[in-house]
TILONU-917466 format. One record per residue: x, z, y of N, C-alpha, C in turn. Coordinates in pm, whole numbers, plus 32768, in hexadecimal, padded with zeros to 4 digits. Atoms other than C-alpha are relative to their C-alpha. Example, Ala and Ser with C-alpha at 12.3 -4.5 7.8 and 13.67 -1.06 7.14 Angstrom:
# residues 2
805980007F8984CE830C7E3E805A80008078
7FAE7FFA7F89855782CA7F967FB38049806D
# end
This chain:
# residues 412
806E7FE87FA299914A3455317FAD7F82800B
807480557FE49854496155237FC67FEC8074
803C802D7F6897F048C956AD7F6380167FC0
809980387FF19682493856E77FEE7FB5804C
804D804A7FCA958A4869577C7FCF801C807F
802A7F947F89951148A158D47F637FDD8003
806A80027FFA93AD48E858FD7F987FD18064
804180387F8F9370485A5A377FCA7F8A801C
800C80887FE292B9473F5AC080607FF68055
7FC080367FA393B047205BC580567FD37FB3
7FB9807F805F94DE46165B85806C80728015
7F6D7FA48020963E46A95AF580387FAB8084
7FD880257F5D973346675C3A804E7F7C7FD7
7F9C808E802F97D145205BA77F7A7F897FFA
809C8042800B9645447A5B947FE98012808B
801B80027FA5961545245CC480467F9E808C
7FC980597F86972D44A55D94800B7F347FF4
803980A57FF796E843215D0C7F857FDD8045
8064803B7FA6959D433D5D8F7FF8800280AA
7FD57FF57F54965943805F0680427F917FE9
7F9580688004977142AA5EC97FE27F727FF2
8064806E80199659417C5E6D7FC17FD98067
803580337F6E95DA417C5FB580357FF8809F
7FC880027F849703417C608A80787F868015
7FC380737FE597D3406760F9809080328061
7F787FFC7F9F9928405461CD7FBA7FD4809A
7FF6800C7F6E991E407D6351802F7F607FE8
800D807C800199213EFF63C3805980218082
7FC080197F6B99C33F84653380A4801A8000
7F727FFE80239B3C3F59656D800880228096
7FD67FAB7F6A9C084019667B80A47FDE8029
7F8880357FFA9D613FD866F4806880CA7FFB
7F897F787FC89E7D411E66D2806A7FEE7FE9
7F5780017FFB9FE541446714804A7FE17F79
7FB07FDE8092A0D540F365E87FE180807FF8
7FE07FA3802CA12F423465EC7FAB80717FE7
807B7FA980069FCA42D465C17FC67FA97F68
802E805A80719F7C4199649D801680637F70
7FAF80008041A0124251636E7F5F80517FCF
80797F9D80519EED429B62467F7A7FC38038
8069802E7FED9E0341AB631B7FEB7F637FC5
8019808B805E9D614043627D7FE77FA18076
7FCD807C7F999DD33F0863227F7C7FB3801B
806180437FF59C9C3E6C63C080177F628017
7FD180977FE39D3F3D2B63F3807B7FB57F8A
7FBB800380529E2D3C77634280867FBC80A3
7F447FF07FAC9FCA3C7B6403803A7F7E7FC7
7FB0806A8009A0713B58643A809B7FEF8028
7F71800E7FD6A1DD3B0A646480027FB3807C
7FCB804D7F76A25C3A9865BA80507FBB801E
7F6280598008A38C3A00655B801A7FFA7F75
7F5B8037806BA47E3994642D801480867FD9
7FE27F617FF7A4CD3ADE636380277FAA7F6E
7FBF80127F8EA5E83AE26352800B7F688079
801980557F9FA6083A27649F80467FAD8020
7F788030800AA75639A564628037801A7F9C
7FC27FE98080A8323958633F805C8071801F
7FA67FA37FF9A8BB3AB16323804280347F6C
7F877FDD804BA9FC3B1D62747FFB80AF7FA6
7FE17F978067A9D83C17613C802C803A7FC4
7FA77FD18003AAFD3C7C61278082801C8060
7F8980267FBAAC403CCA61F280597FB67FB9
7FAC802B804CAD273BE061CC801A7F7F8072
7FD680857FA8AD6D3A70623A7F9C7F767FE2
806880588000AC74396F629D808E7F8C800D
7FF780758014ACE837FE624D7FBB7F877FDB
803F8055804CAC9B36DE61C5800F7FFB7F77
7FBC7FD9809AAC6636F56059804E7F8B7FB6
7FA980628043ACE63588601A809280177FD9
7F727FFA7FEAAE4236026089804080447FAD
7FC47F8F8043AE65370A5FB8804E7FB67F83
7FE780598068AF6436615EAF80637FB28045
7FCD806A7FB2AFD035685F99808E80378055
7F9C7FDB7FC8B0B436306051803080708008
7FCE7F91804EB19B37395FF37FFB8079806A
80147FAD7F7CB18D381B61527F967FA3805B
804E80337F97B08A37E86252802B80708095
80047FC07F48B098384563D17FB4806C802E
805E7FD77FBDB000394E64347FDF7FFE80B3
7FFB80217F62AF5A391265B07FD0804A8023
80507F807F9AAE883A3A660A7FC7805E7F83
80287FB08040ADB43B5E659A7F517FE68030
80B17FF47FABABFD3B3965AE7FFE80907FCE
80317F768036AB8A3C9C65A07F6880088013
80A0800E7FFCAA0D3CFF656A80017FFA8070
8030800B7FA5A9543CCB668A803F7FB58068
7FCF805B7F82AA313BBB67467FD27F817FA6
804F80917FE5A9B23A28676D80527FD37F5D
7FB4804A805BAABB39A0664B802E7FAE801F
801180B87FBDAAFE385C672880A17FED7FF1
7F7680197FFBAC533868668B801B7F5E7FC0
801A8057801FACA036FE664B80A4801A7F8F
7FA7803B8073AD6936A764CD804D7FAB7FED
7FAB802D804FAE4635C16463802A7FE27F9E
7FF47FEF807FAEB0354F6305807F8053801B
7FAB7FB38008AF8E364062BE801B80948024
80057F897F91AF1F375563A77FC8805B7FC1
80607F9D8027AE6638A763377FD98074809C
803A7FB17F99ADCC399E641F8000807E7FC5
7FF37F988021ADF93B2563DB7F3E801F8028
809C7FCA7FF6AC733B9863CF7FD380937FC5
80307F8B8017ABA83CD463B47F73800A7FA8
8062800F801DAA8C3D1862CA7F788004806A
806380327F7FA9443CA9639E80117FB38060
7FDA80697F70AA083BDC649B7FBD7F477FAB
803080898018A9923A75649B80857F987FEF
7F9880558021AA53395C6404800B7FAD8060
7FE580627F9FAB14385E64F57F9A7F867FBC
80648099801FAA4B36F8650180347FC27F7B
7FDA80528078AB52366C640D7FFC802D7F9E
80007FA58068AB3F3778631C7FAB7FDD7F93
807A802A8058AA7A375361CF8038806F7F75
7FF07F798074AB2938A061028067804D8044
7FB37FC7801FABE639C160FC803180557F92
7FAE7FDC8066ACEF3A5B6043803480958024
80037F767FD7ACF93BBD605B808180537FEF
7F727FDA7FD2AE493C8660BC803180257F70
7FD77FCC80A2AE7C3CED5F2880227F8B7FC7
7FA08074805BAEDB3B8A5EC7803F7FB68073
7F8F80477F9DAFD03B556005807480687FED
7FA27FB57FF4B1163BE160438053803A8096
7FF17FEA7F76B0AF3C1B61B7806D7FEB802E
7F9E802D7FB8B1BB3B8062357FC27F798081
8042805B7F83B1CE3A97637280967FA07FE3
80678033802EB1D2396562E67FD8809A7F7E
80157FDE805EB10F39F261DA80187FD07FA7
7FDB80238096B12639A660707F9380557FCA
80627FE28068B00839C45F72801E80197F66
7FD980248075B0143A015E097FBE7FF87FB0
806F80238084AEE1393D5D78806C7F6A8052
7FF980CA7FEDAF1A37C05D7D7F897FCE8023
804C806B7FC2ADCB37645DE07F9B807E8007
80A97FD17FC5AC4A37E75E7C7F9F7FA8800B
806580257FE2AB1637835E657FA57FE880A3
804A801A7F85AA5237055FAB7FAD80608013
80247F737FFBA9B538486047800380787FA7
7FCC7F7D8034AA5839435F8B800A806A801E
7FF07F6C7FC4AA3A3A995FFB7FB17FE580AE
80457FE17F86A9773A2E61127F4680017FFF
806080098023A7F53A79613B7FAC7FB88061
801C80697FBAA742395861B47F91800F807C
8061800B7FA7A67838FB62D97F4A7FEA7FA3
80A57FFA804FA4D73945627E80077FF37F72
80317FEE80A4A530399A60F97F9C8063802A
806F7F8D801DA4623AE461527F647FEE8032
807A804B7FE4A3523A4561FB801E7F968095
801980697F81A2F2391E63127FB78009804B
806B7FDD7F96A2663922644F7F7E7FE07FDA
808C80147FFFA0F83950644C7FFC80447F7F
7FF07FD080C8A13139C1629A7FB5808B803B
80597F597FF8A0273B02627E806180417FB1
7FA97F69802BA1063C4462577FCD80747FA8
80547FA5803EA02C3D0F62027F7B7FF08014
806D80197FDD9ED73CE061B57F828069800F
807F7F8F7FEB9D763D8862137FDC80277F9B
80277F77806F9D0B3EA7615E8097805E7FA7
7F8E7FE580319E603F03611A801F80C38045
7FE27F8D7F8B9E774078616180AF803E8012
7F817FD77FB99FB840F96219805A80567FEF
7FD37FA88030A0D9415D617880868019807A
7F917FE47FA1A22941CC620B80637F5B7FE8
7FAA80567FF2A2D8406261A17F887F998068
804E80787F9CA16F3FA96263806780228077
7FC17FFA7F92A20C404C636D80617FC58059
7F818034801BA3373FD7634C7FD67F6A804B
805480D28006A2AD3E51633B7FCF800C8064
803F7FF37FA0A1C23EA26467808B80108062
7FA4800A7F42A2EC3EED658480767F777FC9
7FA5806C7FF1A3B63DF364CA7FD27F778055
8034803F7FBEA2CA3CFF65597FA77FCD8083
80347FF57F72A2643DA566967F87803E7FF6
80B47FC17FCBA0FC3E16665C802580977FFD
800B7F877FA8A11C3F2867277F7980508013
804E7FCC80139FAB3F69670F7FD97FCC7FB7
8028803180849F183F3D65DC7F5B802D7FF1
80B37FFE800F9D8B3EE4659A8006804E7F52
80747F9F80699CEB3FEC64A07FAC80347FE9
80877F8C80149BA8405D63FE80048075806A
80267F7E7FAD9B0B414765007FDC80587FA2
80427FAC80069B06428964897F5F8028801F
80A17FF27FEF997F42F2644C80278092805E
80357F6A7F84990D440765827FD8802B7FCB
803A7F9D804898CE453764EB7FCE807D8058
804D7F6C7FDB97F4467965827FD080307FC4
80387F79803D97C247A765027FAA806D8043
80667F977FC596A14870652C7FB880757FB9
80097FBA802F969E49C864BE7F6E8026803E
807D7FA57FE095374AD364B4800E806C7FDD
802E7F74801D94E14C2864B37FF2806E8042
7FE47F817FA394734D2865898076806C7FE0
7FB17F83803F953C4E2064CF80B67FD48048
7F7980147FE196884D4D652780268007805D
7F9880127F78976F4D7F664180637FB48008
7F7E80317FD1989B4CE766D4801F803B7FD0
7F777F9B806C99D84D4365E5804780538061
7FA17FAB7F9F9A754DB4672E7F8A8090804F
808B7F9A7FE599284ED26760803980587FED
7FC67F817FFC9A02501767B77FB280617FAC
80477FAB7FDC98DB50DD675F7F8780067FB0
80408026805497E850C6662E7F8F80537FC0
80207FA1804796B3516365A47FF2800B7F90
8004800180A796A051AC642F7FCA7FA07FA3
8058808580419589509463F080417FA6802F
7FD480777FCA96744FB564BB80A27FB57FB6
7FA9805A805797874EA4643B80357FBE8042
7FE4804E7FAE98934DFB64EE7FFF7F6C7F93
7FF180AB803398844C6464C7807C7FE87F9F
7F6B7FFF801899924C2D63CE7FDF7F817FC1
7FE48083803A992B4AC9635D80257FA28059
7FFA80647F8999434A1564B280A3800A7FF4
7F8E801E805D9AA34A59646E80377FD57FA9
7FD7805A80699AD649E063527FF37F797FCD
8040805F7FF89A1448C0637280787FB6804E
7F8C80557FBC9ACE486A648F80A880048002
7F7B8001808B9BFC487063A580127F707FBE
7FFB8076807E9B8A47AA62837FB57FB08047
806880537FE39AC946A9636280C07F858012
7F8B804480169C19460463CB805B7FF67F96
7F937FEA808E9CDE4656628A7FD87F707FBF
803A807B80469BD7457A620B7FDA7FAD8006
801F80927FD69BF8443F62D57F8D7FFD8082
804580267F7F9AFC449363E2801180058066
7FC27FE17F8D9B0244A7653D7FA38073805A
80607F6D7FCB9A64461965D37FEE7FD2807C
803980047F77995F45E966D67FBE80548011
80457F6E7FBA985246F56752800E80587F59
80197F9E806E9866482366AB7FAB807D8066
80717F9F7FA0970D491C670D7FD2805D7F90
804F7FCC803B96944A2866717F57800C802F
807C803D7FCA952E4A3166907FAD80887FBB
807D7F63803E940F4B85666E7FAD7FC57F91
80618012803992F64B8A65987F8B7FDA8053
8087801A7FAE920B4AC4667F80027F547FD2
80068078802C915D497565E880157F8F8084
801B804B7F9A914B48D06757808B7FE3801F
7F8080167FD992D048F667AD805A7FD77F86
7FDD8031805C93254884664C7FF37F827FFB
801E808A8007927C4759664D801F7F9A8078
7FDB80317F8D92EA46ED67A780B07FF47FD5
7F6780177FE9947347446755802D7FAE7F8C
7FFC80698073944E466F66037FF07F948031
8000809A7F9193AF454066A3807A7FE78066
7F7980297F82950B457467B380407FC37FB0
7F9A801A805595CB458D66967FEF7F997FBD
8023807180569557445065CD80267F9E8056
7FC680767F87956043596711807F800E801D
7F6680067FB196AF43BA6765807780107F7C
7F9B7FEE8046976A43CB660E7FE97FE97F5F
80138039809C97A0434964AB7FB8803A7F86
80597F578074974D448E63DC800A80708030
802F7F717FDA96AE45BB643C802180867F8D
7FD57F8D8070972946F4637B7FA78077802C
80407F767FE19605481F636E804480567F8A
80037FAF80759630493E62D67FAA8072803D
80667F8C800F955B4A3A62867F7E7FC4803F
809E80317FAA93BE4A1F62C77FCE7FA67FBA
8030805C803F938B495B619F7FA67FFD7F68
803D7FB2805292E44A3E60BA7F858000801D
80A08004800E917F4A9A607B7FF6805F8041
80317F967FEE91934BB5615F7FAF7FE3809D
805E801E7F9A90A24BAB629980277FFF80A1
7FB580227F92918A4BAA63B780A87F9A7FCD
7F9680818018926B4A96630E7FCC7F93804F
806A80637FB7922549A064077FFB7F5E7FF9
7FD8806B7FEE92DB487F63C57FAE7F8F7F9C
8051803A807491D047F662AB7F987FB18073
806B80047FA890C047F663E080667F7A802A
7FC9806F7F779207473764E380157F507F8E
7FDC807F80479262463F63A47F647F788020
80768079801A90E045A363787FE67FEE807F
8042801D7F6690C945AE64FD80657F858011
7F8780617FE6920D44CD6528800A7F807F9A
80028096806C91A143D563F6806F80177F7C
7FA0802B80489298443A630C7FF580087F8B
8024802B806A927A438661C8807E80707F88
7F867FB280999304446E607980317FBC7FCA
7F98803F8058940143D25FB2801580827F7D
80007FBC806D944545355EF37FD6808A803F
80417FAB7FDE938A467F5EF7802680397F93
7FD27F88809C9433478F5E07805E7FCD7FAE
7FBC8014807C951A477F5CFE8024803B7FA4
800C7F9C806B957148475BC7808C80348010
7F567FAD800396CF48E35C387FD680A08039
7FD57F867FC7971E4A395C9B808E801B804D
80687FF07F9497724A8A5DBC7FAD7F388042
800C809D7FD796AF49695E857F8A7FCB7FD3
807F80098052955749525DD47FB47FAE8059
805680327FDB949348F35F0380397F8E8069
7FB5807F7FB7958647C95F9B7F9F7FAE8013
806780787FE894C846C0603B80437F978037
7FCA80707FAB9551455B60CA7F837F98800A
8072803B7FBC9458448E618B80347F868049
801C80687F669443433E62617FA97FD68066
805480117FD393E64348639880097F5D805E
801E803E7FB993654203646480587FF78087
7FAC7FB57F74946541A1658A7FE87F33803C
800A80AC7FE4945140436652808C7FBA7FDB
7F818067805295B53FD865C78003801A7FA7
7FEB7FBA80AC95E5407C645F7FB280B17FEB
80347F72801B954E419E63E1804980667FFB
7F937F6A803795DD431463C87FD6803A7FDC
7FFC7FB080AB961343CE62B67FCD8096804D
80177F807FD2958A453962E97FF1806C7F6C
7FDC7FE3807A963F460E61E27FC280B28010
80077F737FFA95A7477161C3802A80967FA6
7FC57FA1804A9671489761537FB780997FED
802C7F49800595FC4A0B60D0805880118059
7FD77FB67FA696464B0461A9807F80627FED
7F927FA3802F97264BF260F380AE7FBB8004
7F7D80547FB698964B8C614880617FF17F93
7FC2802D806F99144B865FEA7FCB7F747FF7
803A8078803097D34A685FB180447FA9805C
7FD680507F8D984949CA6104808F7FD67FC8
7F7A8093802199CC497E606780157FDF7F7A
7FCF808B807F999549075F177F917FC3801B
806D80998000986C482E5F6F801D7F698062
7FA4803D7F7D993147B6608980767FC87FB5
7FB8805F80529A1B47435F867FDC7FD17FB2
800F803E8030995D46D45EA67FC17F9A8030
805580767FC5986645F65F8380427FCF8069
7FDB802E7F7398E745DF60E2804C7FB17FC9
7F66801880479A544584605D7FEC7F867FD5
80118088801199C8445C5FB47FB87F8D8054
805D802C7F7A98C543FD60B480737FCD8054
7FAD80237F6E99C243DF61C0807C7F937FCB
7FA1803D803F9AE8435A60FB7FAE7F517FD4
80408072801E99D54240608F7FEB7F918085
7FDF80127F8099A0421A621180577FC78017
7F48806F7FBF9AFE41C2626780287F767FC5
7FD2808B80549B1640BF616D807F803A7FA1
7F627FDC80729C2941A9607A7FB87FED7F95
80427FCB80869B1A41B25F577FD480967FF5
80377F92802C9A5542DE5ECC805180567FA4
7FA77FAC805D9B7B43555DCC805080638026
7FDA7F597FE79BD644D65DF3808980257FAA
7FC97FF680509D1D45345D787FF980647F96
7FF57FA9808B9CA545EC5C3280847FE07FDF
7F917FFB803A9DBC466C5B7C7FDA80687F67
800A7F83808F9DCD47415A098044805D8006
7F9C7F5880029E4D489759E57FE0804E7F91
803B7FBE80629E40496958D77FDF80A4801B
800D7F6D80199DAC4AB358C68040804A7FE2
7F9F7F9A7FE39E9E4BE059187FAC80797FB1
80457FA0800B9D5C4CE058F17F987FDD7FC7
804F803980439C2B4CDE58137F84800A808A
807D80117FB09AF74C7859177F8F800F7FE5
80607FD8804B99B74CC6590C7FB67F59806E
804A80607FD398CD4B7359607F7E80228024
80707FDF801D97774B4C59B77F897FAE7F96
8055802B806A96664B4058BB7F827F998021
805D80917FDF95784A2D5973800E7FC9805B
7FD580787F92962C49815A8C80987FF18006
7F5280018033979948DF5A8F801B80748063
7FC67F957F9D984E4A035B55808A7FC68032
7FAC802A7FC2994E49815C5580538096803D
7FC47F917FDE9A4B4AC65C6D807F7FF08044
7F9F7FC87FB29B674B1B5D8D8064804D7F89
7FAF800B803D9C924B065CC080998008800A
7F567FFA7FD29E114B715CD380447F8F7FBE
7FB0808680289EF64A315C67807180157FED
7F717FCC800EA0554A695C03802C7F8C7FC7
7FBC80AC7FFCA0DB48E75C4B808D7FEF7FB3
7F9280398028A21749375B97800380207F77
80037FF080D1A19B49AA5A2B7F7B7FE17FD8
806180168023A05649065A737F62804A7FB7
80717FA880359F784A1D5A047FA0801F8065
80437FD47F949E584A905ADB7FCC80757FBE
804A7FD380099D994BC95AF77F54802A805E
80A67FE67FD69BF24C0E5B3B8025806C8035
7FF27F6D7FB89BFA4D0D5C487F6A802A7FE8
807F7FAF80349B064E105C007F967FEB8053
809380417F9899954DA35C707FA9807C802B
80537F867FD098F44E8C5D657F877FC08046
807A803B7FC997E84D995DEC80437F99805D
7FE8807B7FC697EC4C665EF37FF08028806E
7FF47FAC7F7B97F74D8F6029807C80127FF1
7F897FBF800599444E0D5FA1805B7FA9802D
7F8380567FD19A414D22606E8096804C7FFD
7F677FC1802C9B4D4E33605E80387FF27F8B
7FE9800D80619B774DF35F0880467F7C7FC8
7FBB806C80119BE44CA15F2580867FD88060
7F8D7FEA7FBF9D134D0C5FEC80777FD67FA6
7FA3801880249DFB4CB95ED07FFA7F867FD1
807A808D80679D224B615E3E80857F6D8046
7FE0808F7FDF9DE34A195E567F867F977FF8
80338066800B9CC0493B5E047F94803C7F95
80887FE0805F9B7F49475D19801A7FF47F7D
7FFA803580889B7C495F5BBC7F697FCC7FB3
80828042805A9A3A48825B15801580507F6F
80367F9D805C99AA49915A117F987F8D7F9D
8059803E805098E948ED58CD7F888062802D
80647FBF801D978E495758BB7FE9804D7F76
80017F95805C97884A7557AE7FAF809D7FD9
80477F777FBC97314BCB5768806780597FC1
7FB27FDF8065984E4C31569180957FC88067
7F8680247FAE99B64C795757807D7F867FDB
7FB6808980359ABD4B6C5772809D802A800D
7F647FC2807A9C0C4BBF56AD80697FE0805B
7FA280547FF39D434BBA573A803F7FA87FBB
7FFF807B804F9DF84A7C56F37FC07FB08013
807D8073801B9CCA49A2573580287FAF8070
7FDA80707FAB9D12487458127F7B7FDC807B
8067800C7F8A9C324860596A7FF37FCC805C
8013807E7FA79C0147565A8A7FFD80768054
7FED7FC47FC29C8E48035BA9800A7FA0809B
7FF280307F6B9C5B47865D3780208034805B
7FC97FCC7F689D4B47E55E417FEC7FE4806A
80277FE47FB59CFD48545F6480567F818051
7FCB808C7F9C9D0D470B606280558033803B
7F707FE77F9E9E1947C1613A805D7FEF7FDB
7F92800680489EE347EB600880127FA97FBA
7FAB808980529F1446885F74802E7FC3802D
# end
């Protein structure tokens, strides 16, 4: 199969999303949240140690703290006590003496090794059966892992389950991170109702993207602030845009962005200043995507505009938002594409890449193109793990063929 060409002036979505991704920068504001809320967020600071780690020469084995000179020197030693983790150690030595110890307990003052219960013959005296040790032997020293003040972990580091770890070992109990960018969503259309609208007439449509939106808005690193639907009137458009811009990082429209004469949001954009970055692109669904900056007295916000149809609304929403926001936080713009091979032969489209709602089968790696009924049909993507990126063609694509597949942000 020979890739056609696409005929469009608009940019293929890999051109398109560099010319977004070129004009956006990382949030600069840092916020403080709980450890236990940190996990998957980017360290705005850089973590310092508070102490000695470890904080005390502690004992890495069970066994018997001594002195390692002695070992050799004398054929039984004394035992005088037991340190167990979490007590002082303030057992005082002797030549000749050993101390029964616990892995983690801290070595007595005189101590400088132990000899771990597999080369004694636990007896009281004891008896060993090496002839000699090295000076801290089996014990793990005071600040080998780091020194007070030593950076732990440094900024931009995003948050795995061992940061975690490192973070309560050293107390930061609240931890400074990239602010999530404020996100509002602002749906249009006379035609739409509330999803919860008992009661519907035939020309009418319940909301089913404000849902979903406010889904994938957190999935994908942001933090959900107003969400309004909004009529077909240019005066209450352009007023709840201007709210939405002063009060939040990126504005999410959808729908009203077409050439049709009660789309209003074309009129509220040039009223509110907001500069284009991208206008169209050559995919299917998703053709008439727009991302804009508008003018704000601290940083500008992004004002990403989605088609209306609620298929276009969640793959454009993964292909743009997803990186947009993720760029925001400070994680980078990289989407986890993955390859799959073709289960079923697909049919592509013949002059724009086609981004298709796709079944995934993670354990033999194959995917299949669910059958395309348009970018209204959302029931259809009831079984879809993630998108499959379609060549531009005109001629179907074979099973077998290898395809750049993007799962759905909930599911990676």
């Amino acid at each position: 199969m020979k890739p056609a060409r696409s005929t469009s002036t608009l940019p293929l979505y890999e051109d398109a999303l560099r010319l977004v991704l070129e004009r956006i920068r990382p949030l600069n504001r840092m916020e403080e949240v709980r450890l236990s809320d940190a996990a998957g967020r980017v360290l705005a600071a850089d973590v310092r140690a508070d102490r000695d780690y470890p904080p005390f020469n502690r004992s890495a084995m069970d066994g018997y703290a001594l002195r390692a000179a002695d070992v050799g020197r004398y054929d039984s030693f004394e035992v005088v006590g037991m340190v167990a983790a979490g007590s002082a150690g303030n057992l005082s030595l002797q030549p000749g003496q050993a101390a029964r110890i616990a892995t983690g307990a801290p070595l007595p003052p005189d101590a400088d090794a132990v000899v771990p219960h597999e080369q004694s013959d636990r007896g009281e005296p004891v008896r060993f059966t090496i002839g000699a040790v090295e000076a801290w032997s089996s014990v793990h020293r005071r600040g080998a892992d780091a020194r007070a003040g030593e950076i732990v972990i440094g900024r931009g580091a995003i948050l795995g389950a061992q940061h975690l770890g490192i973070l309560a070992t050293v107390g930061c109990a609240n931890v400074p991170v990239v602010a999530r960018p404020r996100v509002a969503i602002l749906t249009s259309g006379d035609e739409v109702l509330p999803y919860d609208a008992p009661h519907l007439a035939d020309h009418q449509i319940r909301n089913s993207n404000q849902p979903m939106l406010a889904h994938v808005v957190p999935a994908m690193g942001g933090a959900l602030g107003t969400v309004t639907h909004l009529p077909d009137r240019a005066g209450e458009t352009t007023a709840s845009l201007r709210g939405a811009i002063e009060a939040h990082d990126v504005v999410i429209t959808v729908g009203g962005i077409s050439a049709g004469e009660r789309d209003c949001f074309h009129e509220a954009l040039a009223a509110c200043a907001v500069e284009t970055i991208l206008k169209g692109a050559s995919i299917q669904p998703g053709k008439p995507i727009f991302v804009g900056r508008a003018p704000r007295d601290d940083c500008p916000a992004l004002v990403v505009g989605l088609p209306g149809n609620p298929v276009s609304v969640l793959a454009t929403a993964h292909l743009f938002l997803w990186p947009i926001l993720r760029t925001l936080c400070g994680l980078g713009a990289h989407l986890p594409w993955t390859l799959a091979c073709l289960s079923k032969q697909a049919r592509p489209n013949a002059h724009r890449q086609a981004f298709r709602p796709s079944k995934w089968d993670r354990g033999t790696g194959g995917v299949e193109v669910l059958p395309w009924a348009g970018s209204g049909d959302l029931i259809h993507t009831r079984r879809a793990d993630g998108l499959c990126a379609l060549p531009i063609s005109d001629a179907p694509i074979p099973p077998g063929s290898m395809l750049r597949l993007l799962p759905w942000c909930w599911g990676k």
